[in-house]
PyMOL Python script that loads the backbone (N, CA, C, O; Angstrom):
from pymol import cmd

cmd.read_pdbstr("""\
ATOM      1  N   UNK A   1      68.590 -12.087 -45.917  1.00  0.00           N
ATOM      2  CA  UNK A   1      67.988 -11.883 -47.210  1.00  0.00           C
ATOM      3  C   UNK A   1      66.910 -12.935 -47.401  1.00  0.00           C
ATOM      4  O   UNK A   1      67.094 -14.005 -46.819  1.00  0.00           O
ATOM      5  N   UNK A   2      65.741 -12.778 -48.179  1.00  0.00           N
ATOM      6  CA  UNK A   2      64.862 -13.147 -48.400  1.00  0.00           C
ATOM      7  C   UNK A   2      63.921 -13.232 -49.702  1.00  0.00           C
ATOM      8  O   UNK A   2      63.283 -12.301 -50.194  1.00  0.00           O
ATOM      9  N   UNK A   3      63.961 -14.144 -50.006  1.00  0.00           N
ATOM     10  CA  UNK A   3      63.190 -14.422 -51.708  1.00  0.00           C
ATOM     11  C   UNK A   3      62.161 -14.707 -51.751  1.00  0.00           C
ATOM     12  O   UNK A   3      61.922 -15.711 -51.079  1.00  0.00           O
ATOM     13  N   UNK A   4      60.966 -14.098 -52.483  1.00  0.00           N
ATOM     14  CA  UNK A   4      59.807 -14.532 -51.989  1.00  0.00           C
ATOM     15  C   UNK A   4      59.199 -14.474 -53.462  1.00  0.00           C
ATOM     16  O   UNK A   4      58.959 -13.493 -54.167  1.00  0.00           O
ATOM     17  N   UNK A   5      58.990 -16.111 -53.752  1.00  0.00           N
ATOM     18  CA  UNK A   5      58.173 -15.888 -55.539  1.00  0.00           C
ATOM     19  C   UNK A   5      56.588 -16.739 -55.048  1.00  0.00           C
ATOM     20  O   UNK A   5      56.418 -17.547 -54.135  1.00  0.00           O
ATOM     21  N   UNK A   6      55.651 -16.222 -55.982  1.00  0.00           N
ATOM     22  CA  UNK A   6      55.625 -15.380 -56.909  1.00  0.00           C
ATOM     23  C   UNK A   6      55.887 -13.803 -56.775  1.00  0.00           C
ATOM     24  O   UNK A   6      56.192 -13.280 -55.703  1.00  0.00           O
ATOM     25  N   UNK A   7      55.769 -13.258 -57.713  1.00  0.00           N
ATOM     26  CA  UNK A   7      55.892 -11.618 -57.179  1.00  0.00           C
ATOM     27  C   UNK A   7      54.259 -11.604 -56.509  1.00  0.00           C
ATOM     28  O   UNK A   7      53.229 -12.155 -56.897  1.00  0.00           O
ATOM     29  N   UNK A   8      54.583 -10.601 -55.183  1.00  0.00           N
ATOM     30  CA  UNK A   8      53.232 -10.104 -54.724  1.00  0.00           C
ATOM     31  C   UNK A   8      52.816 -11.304 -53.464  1.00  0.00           C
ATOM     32  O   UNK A   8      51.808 -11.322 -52.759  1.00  0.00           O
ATOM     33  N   UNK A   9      53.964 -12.248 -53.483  1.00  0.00           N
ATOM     34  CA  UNK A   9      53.343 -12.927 -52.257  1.00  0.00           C
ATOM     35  C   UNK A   9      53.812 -12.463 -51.096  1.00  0.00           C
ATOM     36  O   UNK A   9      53.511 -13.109 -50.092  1.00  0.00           O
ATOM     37  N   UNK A  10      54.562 -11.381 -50.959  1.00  0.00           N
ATOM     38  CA  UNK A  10      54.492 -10.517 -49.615  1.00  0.00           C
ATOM     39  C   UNK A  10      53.029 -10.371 -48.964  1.00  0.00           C
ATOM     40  O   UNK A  10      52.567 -10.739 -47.884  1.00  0.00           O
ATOM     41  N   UNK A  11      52.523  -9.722 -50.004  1.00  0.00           N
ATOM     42  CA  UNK A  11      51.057  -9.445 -49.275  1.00  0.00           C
ATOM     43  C   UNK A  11      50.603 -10.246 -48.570  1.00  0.00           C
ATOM     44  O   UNK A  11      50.516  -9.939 -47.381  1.00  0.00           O
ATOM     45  N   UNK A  12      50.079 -11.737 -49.055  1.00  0.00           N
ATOM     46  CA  UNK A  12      49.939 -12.968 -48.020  1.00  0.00           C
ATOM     47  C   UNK A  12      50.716 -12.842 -46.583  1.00  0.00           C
ATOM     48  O   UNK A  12      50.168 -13.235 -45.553  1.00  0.00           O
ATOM     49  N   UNK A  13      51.833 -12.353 -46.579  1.00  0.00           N
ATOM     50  CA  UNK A  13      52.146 -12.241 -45.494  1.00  0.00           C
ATOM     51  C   UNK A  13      51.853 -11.211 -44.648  1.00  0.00           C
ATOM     52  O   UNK A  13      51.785 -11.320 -43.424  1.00  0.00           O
ATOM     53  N   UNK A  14      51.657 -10.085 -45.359  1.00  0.00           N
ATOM     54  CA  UNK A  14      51.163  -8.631 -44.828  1.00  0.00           C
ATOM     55  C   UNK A  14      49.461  -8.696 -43.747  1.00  0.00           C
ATOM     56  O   UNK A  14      49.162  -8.236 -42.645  1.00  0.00           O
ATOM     57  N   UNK A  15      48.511  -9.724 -45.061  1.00  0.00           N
ATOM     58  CA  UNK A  15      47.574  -9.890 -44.495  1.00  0.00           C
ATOM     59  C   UNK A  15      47.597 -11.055 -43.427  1.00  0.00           C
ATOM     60  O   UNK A  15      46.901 -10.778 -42.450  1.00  0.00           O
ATOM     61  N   UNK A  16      48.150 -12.154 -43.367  1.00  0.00           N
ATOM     62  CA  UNK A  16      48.155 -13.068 -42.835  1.00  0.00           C
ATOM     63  C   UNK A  16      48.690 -12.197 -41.054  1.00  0.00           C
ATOM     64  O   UNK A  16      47.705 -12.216 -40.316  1.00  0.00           O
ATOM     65  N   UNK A  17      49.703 -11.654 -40.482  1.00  0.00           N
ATOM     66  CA  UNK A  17      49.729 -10.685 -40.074  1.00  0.00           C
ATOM     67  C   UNK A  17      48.814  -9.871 -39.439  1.00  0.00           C
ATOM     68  O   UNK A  17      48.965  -9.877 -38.218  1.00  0.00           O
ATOM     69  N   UNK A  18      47.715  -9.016 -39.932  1.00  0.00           N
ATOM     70  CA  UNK A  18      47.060  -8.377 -39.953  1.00  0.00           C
ATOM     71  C   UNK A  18      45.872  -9.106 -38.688  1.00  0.00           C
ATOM     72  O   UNK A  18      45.512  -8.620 -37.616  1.00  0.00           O
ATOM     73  N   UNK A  19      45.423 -10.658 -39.454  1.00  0.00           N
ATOM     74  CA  UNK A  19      44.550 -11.395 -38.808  1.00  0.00           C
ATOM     75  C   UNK A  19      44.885 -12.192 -37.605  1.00  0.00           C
ATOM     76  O   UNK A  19      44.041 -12.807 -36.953  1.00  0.00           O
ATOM     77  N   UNK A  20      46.408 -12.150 -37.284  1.00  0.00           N
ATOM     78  CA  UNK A  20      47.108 -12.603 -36.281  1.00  0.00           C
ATOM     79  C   UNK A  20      47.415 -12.280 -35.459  1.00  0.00           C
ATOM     80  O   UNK A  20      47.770 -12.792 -34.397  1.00  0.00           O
ATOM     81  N   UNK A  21      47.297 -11.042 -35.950  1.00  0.00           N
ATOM     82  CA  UNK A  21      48.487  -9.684 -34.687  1.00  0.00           C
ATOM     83  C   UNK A  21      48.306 -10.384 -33.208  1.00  0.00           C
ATOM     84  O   UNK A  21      48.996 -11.134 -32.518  1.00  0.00           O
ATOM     85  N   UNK A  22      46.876  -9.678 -33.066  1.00  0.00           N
ATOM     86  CA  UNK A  22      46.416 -10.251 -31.413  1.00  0.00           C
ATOM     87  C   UNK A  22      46.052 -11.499 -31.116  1.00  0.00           C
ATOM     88  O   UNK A  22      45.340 -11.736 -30.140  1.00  0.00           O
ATOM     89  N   UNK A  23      46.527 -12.495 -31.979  1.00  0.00           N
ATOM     90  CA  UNK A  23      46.146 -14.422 -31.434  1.00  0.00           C
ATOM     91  C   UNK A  23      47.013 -14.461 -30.415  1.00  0.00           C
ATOM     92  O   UNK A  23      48.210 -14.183 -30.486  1.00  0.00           O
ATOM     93  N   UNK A  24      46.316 -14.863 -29.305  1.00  0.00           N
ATOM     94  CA  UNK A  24      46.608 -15.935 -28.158  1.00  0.00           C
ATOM     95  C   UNK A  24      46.695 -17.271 -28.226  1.00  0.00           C
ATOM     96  O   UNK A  24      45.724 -18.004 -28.041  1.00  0.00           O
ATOM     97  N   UNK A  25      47.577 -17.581 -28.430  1.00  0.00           N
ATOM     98  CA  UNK A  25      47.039 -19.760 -28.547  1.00  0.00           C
ATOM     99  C   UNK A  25      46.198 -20.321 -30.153  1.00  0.00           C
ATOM    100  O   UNK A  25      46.365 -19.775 -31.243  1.00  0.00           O
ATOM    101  N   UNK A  26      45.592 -21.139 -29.968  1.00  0.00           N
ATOM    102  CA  UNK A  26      45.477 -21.604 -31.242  1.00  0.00           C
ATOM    103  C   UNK A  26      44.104 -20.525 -32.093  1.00  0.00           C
ATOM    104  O   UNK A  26      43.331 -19.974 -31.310  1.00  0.00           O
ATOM    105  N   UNK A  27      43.965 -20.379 -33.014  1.00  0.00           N
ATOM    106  CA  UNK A  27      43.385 -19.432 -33.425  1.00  0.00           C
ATOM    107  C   UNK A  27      41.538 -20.446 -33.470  1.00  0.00           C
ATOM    108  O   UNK A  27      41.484 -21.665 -33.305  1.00  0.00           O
ATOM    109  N   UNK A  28      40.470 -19.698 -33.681  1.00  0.00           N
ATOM    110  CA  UNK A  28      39.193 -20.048 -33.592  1.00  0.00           C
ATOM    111  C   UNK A  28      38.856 -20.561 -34.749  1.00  0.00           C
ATOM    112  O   UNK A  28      39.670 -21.114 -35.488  1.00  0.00           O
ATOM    113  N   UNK A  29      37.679 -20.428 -34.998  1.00  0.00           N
ATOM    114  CA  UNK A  29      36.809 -21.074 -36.176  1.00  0.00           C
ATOM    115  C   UNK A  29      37.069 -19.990 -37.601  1.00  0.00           C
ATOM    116  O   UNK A  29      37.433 -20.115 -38.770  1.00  0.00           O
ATOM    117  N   UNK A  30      36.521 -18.620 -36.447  1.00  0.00           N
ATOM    118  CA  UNK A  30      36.421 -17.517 -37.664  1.00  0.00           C
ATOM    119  C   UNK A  30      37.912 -17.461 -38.437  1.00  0.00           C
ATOM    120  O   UNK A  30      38.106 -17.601 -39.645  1.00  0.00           O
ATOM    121  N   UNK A  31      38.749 -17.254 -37.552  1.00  0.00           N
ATOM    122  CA  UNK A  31      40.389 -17.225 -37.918  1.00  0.00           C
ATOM    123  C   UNK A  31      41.130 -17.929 -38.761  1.00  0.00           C
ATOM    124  O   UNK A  31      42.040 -17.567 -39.508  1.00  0.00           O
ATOM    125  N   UNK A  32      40.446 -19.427 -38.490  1.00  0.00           N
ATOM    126  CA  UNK A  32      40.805 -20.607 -39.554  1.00  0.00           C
ATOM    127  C   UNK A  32      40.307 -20.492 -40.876  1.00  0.00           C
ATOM    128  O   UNK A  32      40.916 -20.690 -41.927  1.00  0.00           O
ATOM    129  N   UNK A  33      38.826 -20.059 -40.658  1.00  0.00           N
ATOM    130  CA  UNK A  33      38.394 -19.611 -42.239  1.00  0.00           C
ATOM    131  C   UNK A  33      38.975 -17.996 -42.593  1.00  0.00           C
ATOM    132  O   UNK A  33      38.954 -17.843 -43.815  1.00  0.00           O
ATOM    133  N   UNK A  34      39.131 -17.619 -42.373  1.00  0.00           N
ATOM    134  CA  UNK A  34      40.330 -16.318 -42.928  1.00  0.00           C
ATOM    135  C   UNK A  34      41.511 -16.708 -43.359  1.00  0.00           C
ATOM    136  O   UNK A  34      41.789 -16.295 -44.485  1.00  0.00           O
ATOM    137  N   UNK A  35      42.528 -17.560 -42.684  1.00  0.00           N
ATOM    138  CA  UNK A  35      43.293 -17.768 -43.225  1.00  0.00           C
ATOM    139  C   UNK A  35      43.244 -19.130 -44.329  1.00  0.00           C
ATOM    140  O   UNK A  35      44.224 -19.524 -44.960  1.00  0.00           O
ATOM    141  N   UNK A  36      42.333 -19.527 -44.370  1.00  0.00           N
ATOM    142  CA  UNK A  36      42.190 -20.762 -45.308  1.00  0.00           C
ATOM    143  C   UNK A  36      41.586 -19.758 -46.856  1.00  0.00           C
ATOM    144  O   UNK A  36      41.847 -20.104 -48.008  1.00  0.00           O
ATOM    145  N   UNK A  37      40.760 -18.506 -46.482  1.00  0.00           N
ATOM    146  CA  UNK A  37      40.681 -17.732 -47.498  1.00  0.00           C
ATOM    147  C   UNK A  37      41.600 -17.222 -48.179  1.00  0.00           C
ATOM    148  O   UNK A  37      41.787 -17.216 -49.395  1.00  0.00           O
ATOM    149  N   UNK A  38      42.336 -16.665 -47.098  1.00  0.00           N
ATOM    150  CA  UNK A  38      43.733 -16.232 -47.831  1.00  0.00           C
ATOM    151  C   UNK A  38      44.715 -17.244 -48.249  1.00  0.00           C
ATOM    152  O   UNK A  38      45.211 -16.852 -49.305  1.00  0.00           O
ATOM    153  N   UNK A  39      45.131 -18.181 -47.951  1.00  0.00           N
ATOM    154  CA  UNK A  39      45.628 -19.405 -48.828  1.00  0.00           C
ATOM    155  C   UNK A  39      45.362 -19.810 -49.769  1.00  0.00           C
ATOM    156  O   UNK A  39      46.259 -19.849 -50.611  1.00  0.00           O
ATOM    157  N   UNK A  40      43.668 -20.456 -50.233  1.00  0.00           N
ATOM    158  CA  UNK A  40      43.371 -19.823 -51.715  1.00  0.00           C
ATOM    159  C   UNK A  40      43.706 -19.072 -52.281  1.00  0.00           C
ATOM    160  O   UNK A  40      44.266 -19.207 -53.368  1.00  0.00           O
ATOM    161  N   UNK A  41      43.402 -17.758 -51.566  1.00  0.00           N
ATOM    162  CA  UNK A  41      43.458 -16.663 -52.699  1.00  0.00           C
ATOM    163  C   UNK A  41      45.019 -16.304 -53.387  1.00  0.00           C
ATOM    164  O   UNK A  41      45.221 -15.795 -54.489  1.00  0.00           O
ATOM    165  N   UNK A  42      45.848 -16.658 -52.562  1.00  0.00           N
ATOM    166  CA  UNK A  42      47.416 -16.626 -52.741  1.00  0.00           C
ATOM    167  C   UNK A  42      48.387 -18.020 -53.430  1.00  0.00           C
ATOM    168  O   UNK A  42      49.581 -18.231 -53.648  1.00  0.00           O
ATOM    169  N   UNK A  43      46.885 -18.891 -53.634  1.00  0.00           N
ATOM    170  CA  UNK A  43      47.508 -20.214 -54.130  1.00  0.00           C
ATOM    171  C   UNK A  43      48.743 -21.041 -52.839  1.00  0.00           C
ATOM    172  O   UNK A  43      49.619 -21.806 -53.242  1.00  0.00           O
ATOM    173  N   UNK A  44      48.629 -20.809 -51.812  1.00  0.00           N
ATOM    174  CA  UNK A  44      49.690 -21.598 -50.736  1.00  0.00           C
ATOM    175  C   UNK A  44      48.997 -22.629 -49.774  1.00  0.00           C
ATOM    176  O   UNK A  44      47.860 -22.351 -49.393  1.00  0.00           O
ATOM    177  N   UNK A  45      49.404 -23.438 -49.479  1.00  0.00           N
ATOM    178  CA  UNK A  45      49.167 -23.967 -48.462  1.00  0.00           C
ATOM    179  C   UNK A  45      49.230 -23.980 -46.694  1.00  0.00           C
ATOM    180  O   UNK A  45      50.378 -24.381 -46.505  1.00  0.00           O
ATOM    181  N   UNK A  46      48.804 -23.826 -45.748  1.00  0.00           N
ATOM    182  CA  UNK A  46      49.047 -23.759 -44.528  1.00  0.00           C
ATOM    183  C   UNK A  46      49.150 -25.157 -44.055  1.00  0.00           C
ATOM    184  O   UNK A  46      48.253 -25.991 -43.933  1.00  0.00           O
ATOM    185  N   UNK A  47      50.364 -25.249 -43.824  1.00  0.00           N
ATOM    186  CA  UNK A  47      50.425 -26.627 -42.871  1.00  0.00           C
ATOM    187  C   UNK A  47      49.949 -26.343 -41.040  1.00  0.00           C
ATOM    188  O   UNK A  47      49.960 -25.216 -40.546  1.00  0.00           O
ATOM    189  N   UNK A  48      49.601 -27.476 -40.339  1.00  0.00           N
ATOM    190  CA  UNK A  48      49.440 -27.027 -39.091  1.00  0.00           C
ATOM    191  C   UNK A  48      50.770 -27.217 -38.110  1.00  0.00           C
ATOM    192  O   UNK A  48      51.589 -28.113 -38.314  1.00  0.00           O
ATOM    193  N   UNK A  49      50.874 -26.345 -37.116  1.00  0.00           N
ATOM    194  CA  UNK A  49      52.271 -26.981 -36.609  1.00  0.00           C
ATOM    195  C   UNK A  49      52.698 -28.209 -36.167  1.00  0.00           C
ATOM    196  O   UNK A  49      53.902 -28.232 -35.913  1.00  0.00           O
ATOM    197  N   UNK A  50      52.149 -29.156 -36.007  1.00  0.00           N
ATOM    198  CA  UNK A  50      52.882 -30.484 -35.672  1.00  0.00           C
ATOM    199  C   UNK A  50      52.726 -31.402 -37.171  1.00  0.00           C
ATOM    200  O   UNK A  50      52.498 -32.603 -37.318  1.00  0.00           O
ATOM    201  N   UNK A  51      52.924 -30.427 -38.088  1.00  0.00           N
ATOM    202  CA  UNK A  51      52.846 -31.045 -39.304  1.00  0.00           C
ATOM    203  C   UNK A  51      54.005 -31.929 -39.643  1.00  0.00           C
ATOM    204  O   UNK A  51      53.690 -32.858 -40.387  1.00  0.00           O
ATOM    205  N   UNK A  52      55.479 -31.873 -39.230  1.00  0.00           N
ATOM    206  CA  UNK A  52      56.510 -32.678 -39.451  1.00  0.00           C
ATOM    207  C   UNK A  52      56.679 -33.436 -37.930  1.00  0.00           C
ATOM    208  O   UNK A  52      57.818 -33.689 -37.537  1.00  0.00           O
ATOM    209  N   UNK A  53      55.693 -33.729 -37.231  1.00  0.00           N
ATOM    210  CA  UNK A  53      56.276 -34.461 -36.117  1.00  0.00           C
ATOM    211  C   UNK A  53      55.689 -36.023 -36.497  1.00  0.00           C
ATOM    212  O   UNK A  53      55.965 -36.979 -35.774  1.00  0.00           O
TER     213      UNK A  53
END
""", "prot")
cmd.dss("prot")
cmd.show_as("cartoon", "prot")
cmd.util.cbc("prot")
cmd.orient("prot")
């Protein structure tokens, strides 16, 4: 099971998804600004992965 607030932040994930499907390895320039768009636009943050090391 899974809780996801606000309402409607599925979508963020739907699209986030969408721009990922086919990434190989770390994503490019264009990719980073897509998903930094969509983080705005969804109010979230993207951490990078060695963010807790």
């Amino acid at each position: 099971m899974c809780t996801v607030v606000p309402f409607g932040l599925e979508e963020f994930f739907s699209e986030v998804a969408v721009i990922t499907t086919n990434l190989s390895g770390s994503p490019d320039e264009n990719t980073r600004q897509k998903l930094s768009a969509l983080s705005e636009k969804y109010g979230q943050t993207i951490y990078p992965p060695d963010f807790l090391d």
